[in-house]
N, C-alpha and C positions, 0 to 999 in steps of 0.2 A: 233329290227325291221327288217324284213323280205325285203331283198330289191326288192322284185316284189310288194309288198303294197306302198310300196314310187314310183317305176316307176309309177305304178296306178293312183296312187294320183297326183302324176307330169301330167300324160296325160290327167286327168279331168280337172286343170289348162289350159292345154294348150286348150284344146275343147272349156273351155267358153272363152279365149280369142280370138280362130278363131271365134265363134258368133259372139263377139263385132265386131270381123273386118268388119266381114260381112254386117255388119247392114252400113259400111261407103261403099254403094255401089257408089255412086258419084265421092268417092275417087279415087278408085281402077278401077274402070270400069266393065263390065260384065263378063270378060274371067277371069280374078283375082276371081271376086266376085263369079262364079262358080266355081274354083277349090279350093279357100277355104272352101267352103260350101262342098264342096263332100269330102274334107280332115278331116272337122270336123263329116259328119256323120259316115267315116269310125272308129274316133276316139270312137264315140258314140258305134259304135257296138261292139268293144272291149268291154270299160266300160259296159255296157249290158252282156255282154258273163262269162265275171268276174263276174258279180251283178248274174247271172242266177240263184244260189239257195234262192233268194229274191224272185223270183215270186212263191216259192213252198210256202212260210209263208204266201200269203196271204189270205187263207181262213180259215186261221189257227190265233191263238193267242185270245187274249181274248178284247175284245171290248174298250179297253181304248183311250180315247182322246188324247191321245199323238200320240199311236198306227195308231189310223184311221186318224190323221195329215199325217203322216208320207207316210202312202200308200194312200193316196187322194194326195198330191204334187208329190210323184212318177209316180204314173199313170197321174198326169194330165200331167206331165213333158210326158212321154212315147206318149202320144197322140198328144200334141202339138208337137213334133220330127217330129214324123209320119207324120201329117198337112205341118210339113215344107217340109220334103222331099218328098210328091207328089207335092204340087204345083211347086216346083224347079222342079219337073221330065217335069210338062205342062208348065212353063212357060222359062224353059232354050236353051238359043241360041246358045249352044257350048258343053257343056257335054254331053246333053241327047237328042241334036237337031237332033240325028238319028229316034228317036222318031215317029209315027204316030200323033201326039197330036198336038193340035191348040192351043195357045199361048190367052186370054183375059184379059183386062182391071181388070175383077173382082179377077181370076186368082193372077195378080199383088199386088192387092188390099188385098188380103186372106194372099199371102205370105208375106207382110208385116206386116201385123195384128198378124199371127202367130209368124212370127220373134222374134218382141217384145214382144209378151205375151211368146212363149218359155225363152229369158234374164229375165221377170219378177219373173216367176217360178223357172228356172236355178238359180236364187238370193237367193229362201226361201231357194231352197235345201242345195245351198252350206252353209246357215247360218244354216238350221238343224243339218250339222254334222263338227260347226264350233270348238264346245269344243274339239273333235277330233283332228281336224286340230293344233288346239292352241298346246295342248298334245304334238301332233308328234314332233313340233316346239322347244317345250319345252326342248324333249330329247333329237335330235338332238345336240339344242346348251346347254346341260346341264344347263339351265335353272331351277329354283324353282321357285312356281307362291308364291307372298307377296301381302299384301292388298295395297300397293301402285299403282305396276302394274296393280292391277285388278283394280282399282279408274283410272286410266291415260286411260285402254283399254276403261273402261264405257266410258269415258269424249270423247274419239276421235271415240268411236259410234254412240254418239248423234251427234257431228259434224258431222261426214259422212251420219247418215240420213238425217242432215236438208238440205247439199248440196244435196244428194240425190234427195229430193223434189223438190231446185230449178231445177234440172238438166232435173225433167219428164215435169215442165213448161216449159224451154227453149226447148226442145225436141218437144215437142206439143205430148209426149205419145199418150194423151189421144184419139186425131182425128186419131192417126195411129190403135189405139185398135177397134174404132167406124169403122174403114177404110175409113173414110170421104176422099174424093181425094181431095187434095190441091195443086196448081201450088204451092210449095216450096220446095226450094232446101237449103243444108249448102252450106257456099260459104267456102271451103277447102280449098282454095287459100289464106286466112287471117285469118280462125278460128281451123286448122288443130285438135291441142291441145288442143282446147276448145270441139271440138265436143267427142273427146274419156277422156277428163276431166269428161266430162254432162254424159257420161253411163256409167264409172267405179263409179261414185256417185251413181248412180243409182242400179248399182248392190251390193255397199253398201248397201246403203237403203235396197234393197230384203232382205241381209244377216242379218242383223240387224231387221229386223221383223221374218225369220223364226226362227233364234238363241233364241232371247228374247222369241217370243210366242213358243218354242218350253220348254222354261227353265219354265215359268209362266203355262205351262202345268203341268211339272214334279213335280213344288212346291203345284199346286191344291194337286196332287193326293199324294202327302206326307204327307199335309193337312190333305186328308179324311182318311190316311190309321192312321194316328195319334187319329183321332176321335172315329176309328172304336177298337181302342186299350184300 
């Protein structure tokens, strides 16, 4: 294994974990919460610059449901980035406060909208290319996959999606996606661990649906290619 493909991999890890940070703005405060945000997009344009002969395949390949999974989360991933980092450029007090641009409620309202639908995407992706991930892990620690391991992984995926789910109700996801404004704060004072408990389940959950629906794809089309034989 090529050791610039594992740094790679290492700084995609570390990108979604500055997101998580980011999303505990109450925690950190705004001058924190901008300089990880502007560390993680830097992070992001690497990854991009590396991924660059991705976007030549896309008008290219042949129409399969896997295929068109795969470049509809990338793109959506690639625009919801983008969403994030304009409204940080309009709504930040510190980085980008040099700025001409006027700061709004909706503004606010947008970038956290995008936030978390950016971590909900960020989640499928990272589960689309988790067999990968497993792989590298594997060889690493000379590891061979047995049906035990693979029964124990299923078994601690379903748990990690069903905390997942509590995690988007305790979160109230749902009203930050809608951007319904709600006076609610986490009080970080007494639930520190709890609140980055609730979104690493949560970016379980994501990984655990793009993985699965990504594999229930691949068996369709083994299906029909079995058919067509």
């Amino acid at each position: 294994m090529r050791p610039l493909f594992l740094l790679r991999l290492v700084l995609d890890f570390v990108a979604v974990g500055l997101l998580l940070t980011a999303l505990a703005y109450n925690w950190m405060g705004n001058l924190v919460h901008e300089i990880v945000g502007s560390a993680m997009f830097v992070l992001l344009i690497g990854h991009n610059l590396f991924n660059r002969r991705w976007y030549g395949t896309l008008a290219g390949g042949r129409p399969e449901p896997c295929t068109l999974l795969t470049k509809g989360v990338n793109l959506s991933l690639l625009v919801s980035m983008l969403a994030l980092l304009a409204t940080s450029v309009i709504i930040s007090e510190a980085v980008f406060s040099f700025l001409p641009v006027t700061s709004t409620v909706g503004a606010r309202q947008i970038h956290t909208m995008v936030g978390y639908l950016a971590l909900l995407i960020a989640s499928i992706h990272l589960g689309m290319h988790w067999a990968m991930i497993v792989g590298i892990v594997r060889t690493l620690a000379g590891a061979s996959e047995n049906q035990l391991q693979t029964l124990v992984l299923r078994g601690m995926a379903i748990t990690i999606a069903a905390f997942g789910v509590q995690g988007l109700i305790a979160i109230n996801v749902s009203s930050k996606l809608l951007t319904q404004f709600r006076l609610e704060f986490w009080d970080f004072q007494t639930a520190t661990a709890t609140f980055f408990w609730h979104h690493i389940t949560i970016i379980g959950l994501g990984a655990v649906v793009g993985h699965y629906g990504r594999l229930l794809l691949l068996l369709r089309r083994a299906e029909v290619k079995r058919g067509l034989t």
